[in-house]
Chimera marker file (.cmm) of the C-alpha trace (Angstrom):
<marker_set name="trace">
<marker id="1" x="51.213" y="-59.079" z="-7.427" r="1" g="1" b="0" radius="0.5"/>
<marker id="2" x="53.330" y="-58.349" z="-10.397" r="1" g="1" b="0" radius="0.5"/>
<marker id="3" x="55.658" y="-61.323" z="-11.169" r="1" g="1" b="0" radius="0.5"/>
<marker id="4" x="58.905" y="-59.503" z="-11.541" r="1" g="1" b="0" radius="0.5"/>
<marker id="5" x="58.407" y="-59.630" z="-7.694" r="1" g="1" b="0" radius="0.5"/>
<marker id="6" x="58.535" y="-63.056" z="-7.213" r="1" g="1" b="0" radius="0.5"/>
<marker id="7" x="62.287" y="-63.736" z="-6.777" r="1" g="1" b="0" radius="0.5"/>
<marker id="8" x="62.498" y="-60.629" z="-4.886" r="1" g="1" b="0" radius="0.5"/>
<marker id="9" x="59.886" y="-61.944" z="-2.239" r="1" g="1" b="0" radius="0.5"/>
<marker id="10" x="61.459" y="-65.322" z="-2.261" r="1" g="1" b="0" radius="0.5"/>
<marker id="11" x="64.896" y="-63.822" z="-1.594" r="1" g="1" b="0" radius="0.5"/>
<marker id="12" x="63.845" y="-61.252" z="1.107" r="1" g="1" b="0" radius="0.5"/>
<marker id="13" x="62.476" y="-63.996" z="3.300" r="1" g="1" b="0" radius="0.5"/>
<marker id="14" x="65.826" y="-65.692" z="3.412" r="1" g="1" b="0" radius="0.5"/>
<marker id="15" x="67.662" y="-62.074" z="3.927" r="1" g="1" b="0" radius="0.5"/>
<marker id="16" x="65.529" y="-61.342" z="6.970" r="1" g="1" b="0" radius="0.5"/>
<marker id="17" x="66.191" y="-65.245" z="8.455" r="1" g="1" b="0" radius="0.5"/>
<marker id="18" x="69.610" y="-64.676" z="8.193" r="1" g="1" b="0" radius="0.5"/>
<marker id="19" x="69.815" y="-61.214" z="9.581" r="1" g="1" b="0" radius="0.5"/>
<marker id="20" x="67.666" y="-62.024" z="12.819" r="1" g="1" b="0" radius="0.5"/>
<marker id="21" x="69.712" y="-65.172" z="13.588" r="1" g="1" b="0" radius="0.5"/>
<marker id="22" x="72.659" y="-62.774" z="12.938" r="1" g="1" b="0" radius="0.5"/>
<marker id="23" x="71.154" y="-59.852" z="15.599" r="1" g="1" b="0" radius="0.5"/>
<marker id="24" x="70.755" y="-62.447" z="17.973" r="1" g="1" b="0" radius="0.5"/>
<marker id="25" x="74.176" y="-63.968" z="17.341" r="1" g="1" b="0" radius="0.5"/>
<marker id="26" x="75.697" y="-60.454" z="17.928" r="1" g="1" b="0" radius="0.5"/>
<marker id="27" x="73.540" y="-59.509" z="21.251" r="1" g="1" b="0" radius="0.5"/>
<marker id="28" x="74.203" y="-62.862" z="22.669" r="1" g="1" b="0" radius="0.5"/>
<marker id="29" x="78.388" y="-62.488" z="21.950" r="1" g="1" b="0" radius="0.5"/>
<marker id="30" x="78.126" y="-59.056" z="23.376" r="1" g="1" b="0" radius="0.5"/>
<marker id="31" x="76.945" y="-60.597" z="26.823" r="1" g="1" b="0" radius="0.5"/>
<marker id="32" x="79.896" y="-60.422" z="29.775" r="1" g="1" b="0" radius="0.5"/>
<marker id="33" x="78.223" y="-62.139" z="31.957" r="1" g="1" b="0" radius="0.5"/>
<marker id="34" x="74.935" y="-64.491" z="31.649" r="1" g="1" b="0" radius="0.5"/>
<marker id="35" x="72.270" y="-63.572" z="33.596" r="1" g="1" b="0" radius="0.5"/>
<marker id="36" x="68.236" y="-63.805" z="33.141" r="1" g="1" b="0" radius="0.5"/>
<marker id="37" x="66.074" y="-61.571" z="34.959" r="1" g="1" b="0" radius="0.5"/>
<marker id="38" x="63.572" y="-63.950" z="35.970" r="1" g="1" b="0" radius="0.5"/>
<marker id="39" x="60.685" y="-61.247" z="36.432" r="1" g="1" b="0" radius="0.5"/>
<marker id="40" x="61.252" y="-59.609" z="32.978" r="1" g="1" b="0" radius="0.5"/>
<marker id="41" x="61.900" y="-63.142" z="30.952" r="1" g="1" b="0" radius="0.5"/>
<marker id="42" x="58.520" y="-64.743" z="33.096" r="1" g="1" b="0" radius="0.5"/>
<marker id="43" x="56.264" y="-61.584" z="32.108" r="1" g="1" b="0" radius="0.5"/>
<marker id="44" x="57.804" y="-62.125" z="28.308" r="1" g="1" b="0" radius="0.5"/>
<marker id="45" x="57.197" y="-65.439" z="28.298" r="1" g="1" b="0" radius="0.5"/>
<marker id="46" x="53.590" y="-65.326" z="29.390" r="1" g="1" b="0" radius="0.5"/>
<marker id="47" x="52.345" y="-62.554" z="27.273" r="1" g="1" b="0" radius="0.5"/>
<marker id="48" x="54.222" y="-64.788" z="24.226" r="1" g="1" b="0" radius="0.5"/>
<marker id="49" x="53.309" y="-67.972" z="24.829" r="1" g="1" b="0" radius="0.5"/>
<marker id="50" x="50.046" y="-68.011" z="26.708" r="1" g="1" b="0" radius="0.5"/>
<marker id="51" x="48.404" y="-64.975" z="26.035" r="1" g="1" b="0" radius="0.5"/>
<marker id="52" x="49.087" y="-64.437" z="22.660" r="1" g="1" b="0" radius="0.5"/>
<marker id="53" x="48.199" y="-67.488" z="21.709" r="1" g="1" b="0" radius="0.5"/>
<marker id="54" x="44.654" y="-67.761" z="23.803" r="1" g="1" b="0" radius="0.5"/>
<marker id="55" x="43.569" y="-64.063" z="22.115" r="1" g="1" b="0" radius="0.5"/>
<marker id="56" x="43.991" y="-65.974" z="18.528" r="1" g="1" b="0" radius="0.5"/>
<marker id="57" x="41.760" y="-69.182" z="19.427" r="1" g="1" b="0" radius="0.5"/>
<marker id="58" x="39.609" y="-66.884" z="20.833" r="1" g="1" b="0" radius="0.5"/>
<marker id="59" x="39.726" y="-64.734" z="17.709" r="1" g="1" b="0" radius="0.5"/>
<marker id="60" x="39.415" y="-68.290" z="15.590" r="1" g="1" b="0" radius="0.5"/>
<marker id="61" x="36.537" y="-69.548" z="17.856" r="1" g="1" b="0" radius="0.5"/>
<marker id="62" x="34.529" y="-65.849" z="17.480" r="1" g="1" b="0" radius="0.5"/>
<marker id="63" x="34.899" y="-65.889" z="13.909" r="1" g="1" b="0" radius="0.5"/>
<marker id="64" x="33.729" y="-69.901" z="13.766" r="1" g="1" b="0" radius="0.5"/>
<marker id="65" x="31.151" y="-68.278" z="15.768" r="1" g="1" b="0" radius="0.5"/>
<marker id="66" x="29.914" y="-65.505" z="13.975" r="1" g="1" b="0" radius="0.5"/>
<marker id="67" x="31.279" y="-64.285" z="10.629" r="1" g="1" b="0" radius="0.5"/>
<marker id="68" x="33.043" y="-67.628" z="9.598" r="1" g="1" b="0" radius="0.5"/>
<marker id="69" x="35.120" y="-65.606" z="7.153" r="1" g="1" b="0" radius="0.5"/>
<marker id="70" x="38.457" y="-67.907" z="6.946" r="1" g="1" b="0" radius="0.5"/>
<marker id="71" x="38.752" y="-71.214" z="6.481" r="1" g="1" b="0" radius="0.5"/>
<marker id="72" x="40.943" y="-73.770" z="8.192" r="1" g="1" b="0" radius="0.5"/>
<marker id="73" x="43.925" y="-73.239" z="6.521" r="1" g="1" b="0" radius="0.5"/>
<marker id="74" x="43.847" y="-69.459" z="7.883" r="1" g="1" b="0" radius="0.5"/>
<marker id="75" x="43.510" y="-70.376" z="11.316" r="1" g="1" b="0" radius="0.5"/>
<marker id="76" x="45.774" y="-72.956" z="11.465" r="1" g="1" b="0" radius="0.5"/>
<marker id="77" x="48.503" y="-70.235" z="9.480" r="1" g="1" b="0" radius="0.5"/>
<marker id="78" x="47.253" y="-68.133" z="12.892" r="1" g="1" b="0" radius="0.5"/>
<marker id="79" x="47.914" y="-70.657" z="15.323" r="1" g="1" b="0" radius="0.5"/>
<marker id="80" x="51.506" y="-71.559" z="14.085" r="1" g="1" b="0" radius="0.5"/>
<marker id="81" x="52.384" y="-67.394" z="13.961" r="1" g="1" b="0" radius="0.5"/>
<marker id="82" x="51.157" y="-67.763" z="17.254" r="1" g="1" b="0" radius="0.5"/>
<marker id="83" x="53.547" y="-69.939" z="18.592" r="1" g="1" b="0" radius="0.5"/>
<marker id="84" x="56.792" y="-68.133" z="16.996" r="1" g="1" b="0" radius="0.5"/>
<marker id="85" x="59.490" y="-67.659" z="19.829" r="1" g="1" b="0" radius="0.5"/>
<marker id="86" x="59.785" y="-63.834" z="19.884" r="1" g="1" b="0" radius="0.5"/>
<marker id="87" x="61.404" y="-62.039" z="17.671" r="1" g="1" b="0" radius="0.5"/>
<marker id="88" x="64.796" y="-60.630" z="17.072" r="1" g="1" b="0" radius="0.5"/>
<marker id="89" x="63.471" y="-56.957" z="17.018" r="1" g="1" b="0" radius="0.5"/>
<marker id="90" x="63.428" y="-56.959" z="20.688" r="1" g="1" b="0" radius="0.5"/>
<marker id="91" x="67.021" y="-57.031" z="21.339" r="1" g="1" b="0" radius="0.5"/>
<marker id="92" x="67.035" y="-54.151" z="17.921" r="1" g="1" b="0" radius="0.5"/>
<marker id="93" x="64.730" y="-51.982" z="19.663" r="1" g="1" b="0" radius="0.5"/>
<marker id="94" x="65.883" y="-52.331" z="23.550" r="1" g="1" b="0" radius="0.5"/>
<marker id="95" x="69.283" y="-51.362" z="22.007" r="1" g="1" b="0" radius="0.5"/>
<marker id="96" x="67.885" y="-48.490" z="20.217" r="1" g="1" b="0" radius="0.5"/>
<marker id="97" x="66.004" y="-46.944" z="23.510" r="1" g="1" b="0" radius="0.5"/>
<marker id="98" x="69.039" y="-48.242" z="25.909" r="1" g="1" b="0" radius="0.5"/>
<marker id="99" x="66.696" y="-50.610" z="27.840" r="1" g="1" b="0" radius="0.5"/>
<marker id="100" x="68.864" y="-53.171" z="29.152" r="1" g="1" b="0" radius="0.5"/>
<marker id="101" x="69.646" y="-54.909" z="25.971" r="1" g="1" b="0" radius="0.5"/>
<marker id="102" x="71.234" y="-57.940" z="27.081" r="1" g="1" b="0" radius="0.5"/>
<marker id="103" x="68.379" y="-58.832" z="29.166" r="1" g="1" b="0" radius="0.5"/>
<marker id="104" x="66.539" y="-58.947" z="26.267" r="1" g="1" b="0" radius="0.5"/>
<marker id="105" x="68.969" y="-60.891" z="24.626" r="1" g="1" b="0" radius="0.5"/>
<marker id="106" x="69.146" y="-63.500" z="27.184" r="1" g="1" b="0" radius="0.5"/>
<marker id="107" x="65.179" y="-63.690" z="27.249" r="1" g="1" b="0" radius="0.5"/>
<marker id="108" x="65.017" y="-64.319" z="22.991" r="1" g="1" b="0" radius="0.5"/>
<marker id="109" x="67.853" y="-66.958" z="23.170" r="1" g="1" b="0" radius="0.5"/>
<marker id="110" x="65.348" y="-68.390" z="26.070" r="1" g="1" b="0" radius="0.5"/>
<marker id="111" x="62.401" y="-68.133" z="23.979" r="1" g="1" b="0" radius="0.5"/>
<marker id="112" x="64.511" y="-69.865" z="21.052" r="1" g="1" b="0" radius="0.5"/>
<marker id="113" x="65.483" y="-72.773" z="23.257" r="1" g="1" b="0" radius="0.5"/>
<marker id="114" x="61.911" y="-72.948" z="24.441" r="1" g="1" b="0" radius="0.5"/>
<marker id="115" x="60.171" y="-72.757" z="21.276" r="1" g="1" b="0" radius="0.5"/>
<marker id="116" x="61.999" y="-75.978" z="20.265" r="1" g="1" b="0" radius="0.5"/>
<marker id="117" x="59.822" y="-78.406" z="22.545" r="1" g="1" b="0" radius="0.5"/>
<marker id="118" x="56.937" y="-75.967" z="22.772" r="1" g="1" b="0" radius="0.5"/>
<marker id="119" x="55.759" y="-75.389" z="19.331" r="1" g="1" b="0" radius="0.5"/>
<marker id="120" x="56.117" y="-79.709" z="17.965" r="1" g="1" b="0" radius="0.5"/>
<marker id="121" x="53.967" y="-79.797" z="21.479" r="1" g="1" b="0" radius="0.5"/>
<marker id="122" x="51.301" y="-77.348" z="20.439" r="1" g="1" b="0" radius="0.5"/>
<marker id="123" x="50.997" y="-78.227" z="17.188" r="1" g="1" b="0" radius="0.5"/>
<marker id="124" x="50.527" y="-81.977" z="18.124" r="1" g="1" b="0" radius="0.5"/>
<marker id="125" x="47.656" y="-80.696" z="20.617" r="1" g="1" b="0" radius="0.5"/>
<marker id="126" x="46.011" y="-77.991" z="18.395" r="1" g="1" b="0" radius="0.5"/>
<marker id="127" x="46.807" y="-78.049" z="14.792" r="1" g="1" b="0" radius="0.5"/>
<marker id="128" x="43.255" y="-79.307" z="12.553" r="1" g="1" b="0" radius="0.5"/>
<marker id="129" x="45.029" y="-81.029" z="9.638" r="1" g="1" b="0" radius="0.5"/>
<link id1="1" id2="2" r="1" g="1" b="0" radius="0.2"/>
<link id1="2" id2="3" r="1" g="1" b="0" radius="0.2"/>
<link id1="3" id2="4" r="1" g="1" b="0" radius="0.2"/>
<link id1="4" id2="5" r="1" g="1" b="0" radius="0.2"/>
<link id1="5" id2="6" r="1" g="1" b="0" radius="0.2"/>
<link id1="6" id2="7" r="1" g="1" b="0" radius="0.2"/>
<link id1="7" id2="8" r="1" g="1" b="0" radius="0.2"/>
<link id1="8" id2="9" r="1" g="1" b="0" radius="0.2"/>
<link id1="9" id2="10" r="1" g="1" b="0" radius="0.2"/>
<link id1="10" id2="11" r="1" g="1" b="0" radius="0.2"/>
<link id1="11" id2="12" r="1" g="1" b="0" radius="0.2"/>
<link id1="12" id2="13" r="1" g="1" b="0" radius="0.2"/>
<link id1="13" id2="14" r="1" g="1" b="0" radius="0.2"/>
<link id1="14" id2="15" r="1" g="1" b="0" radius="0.2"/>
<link id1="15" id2="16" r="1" g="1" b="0" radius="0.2"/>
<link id1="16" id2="17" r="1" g="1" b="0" radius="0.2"/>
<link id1="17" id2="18" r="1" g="1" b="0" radius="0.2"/>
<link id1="18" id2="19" r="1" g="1" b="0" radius="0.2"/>
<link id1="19" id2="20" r="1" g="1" b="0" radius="0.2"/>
<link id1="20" id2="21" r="1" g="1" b="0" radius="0.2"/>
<link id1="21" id2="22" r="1" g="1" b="0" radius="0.2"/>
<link id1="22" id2="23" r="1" g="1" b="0" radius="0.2"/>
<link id1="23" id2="24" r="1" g="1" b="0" radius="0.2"/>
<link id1="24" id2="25" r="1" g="1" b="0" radius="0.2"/>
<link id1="25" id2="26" r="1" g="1" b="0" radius="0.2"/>
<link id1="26" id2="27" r="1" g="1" b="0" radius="0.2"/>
<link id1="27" id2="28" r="1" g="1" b="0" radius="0.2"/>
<link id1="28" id2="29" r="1" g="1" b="0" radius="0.2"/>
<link id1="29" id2="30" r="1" g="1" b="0" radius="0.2"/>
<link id1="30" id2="31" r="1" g="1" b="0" radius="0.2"/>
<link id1="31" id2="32" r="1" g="1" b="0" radius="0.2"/>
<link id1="32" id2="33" r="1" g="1" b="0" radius="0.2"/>
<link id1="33" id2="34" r="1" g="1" b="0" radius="0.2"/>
<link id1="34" id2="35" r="1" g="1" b="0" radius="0.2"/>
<link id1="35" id2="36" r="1" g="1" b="0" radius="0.2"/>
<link id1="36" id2="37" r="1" g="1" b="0" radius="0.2"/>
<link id1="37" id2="38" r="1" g="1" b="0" radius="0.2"/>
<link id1="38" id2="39" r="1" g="1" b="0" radius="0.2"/>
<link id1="39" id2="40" r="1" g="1" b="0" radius="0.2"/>
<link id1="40" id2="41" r="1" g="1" b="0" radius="0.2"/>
<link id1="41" id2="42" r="1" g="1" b="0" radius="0.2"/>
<link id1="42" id2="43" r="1" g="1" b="0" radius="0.2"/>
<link id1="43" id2="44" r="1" g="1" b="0" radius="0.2"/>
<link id1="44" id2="45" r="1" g="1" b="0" radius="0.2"/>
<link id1="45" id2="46" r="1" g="1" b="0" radius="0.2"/>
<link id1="46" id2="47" r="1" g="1" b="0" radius="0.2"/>
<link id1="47" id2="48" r="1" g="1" b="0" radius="0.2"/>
<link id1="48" id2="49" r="1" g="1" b="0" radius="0.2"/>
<link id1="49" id2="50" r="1" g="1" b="0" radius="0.2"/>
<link id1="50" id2="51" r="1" g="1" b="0" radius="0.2"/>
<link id1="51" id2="52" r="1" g="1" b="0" radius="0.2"/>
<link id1="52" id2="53" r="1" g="1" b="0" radius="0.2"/>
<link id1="53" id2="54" r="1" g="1" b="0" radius="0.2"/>
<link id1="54" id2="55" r="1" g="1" b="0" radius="0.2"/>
<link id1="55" id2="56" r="1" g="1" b="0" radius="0.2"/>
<link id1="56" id2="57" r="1" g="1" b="0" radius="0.2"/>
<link id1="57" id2="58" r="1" g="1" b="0" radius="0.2"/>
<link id1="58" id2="59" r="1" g="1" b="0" radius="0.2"/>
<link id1="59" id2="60" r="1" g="1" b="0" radius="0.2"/>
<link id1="60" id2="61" r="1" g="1" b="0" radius="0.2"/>
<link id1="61" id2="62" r="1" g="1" b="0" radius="0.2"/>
<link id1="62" id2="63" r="1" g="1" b="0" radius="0.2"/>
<link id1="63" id2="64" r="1" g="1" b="0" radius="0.2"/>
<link id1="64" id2="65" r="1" g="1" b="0" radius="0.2"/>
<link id1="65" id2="66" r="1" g="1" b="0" radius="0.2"/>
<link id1="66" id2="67" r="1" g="1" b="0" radius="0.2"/>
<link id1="67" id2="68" r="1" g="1" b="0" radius="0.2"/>
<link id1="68" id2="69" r="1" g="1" b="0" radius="0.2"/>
<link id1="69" id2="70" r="1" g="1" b="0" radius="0.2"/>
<link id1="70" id2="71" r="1" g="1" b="0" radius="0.2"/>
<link id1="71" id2="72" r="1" g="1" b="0" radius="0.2"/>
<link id1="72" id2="73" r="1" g="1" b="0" radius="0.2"/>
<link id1="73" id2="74" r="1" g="1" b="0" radius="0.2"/>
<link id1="74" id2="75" r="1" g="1" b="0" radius="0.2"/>
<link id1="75" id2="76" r="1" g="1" b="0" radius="0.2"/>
<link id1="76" id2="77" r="1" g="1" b="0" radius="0.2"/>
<link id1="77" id2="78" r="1" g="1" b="0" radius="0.2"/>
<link id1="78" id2="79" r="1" g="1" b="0" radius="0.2"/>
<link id1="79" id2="80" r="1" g="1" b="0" radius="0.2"/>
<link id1="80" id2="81" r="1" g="1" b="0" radius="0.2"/>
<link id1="81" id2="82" r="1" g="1" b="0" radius="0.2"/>
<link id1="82" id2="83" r="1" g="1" b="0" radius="0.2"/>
<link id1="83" id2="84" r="1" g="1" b="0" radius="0.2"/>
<link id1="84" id2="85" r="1" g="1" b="0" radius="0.2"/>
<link id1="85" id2="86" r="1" g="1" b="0" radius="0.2"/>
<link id1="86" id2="87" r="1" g="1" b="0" radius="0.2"/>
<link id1="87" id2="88" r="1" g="1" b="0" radius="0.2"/>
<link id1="88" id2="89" r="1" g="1" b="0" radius="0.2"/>
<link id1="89" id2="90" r="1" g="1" b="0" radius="0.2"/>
<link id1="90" id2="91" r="1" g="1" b="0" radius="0.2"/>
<link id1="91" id2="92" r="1" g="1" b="0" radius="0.2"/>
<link id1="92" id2="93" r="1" g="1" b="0" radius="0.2"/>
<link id1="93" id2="94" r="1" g="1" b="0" radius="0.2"/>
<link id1="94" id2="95" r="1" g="1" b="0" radius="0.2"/>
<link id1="95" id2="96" r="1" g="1" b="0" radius="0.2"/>
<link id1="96" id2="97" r="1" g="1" b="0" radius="0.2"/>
<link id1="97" id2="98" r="1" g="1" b="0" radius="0.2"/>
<link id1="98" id2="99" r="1" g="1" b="0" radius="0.2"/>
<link id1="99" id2="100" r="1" g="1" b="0" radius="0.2"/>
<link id1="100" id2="101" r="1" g="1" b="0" radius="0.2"/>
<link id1="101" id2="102" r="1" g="1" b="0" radius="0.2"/>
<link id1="102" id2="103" r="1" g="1" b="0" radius="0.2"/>
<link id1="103" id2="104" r="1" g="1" b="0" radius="0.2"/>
<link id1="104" id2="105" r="1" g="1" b="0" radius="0.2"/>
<link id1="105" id2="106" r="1" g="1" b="0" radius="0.2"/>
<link id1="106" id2="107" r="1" g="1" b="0" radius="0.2"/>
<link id1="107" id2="108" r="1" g="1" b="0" radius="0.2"/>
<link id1="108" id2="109" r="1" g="1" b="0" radius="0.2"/>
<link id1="109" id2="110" r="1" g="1" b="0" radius="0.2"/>
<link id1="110" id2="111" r="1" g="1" b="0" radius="0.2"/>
<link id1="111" id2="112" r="1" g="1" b="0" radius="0.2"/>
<link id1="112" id2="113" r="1" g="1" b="0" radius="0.2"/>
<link id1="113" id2="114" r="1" g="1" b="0" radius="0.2"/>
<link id1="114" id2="115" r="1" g="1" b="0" radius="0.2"/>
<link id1="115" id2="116" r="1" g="1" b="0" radius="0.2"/>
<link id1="116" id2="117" r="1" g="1" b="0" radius="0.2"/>
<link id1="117" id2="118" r="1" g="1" b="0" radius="0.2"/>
<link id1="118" id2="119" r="1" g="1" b="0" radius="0.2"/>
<link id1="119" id2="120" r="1" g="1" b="0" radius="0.2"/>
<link id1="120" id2="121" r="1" g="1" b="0" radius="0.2"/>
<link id1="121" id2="122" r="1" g="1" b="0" radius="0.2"/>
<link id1="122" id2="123" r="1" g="1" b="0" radius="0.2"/>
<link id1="123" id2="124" r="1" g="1" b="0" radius="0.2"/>
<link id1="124" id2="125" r="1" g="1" b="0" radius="0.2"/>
<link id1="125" id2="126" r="1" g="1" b="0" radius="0.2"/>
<link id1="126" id2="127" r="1" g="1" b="0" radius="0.2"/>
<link id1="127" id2="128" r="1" g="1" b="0" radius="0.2"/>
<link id1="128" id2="129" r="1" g="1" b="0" radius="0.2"/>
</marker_set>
């Protein structure tokens, strides 16, 4: 990568920090009322933080397995992306198609919250260091 693009890189990944925490700061002042639909925030939360995360030690464990192209330090950069509470493009994107933004909202603050005891928790159990 050319160097010129160095402090560019290193800037953009504070820009995007700052502008999801600000999305979600904006979708969660825009909420009347707060109320989590318990079907829709379950089914999130599932497919986030048990599914996801089983498909990439299964990935990790095939490629052990068979092609044993990465090394430690890749899988354990895949388990920790893994275990990310979802992202702030949710509430973006449920806004853009009208689907019931502030559920969504309600659902990433959740998964924020969450995330704090869950990932220290995971990465205690599964992290090779």
């Amino acid at each position: 990568m050319p160097k010129f693009l160095d402090s560019f890189i290193a800037d953009m990944i504070k820009v995007y920090s700052v502008l999801g925490m600000i999305i979600i700061g904006l979708s969660v002042s825009n909420l009347v009322k707060f109320t989590v639909d318990s079907r829709f925030t379950l089914a999130a939360f599932i497919s986030k933080f048990i599914f996801y995360p089983l498909a990439i030690n299964i990935f990790i464990i095939l490629d052990k397995i068979t092609f044993a192209i990465y090394t430690t330090s890749h899988y354990n950069a895949l388990k920790l992306l893994s275990l990310a509470p979802m992202a702030a493009n949710i509430i973006v994107i449920s806004s853009i198609i009208k689907f019931h933004p502030e559920r969504s909202a309600a659902t990433v603050l959740l998964s924020c919250i969450f995330a704090l005891f869950y990932i220290p928790l995971m990465i205690a159990l599964t992290l090779q260091l």
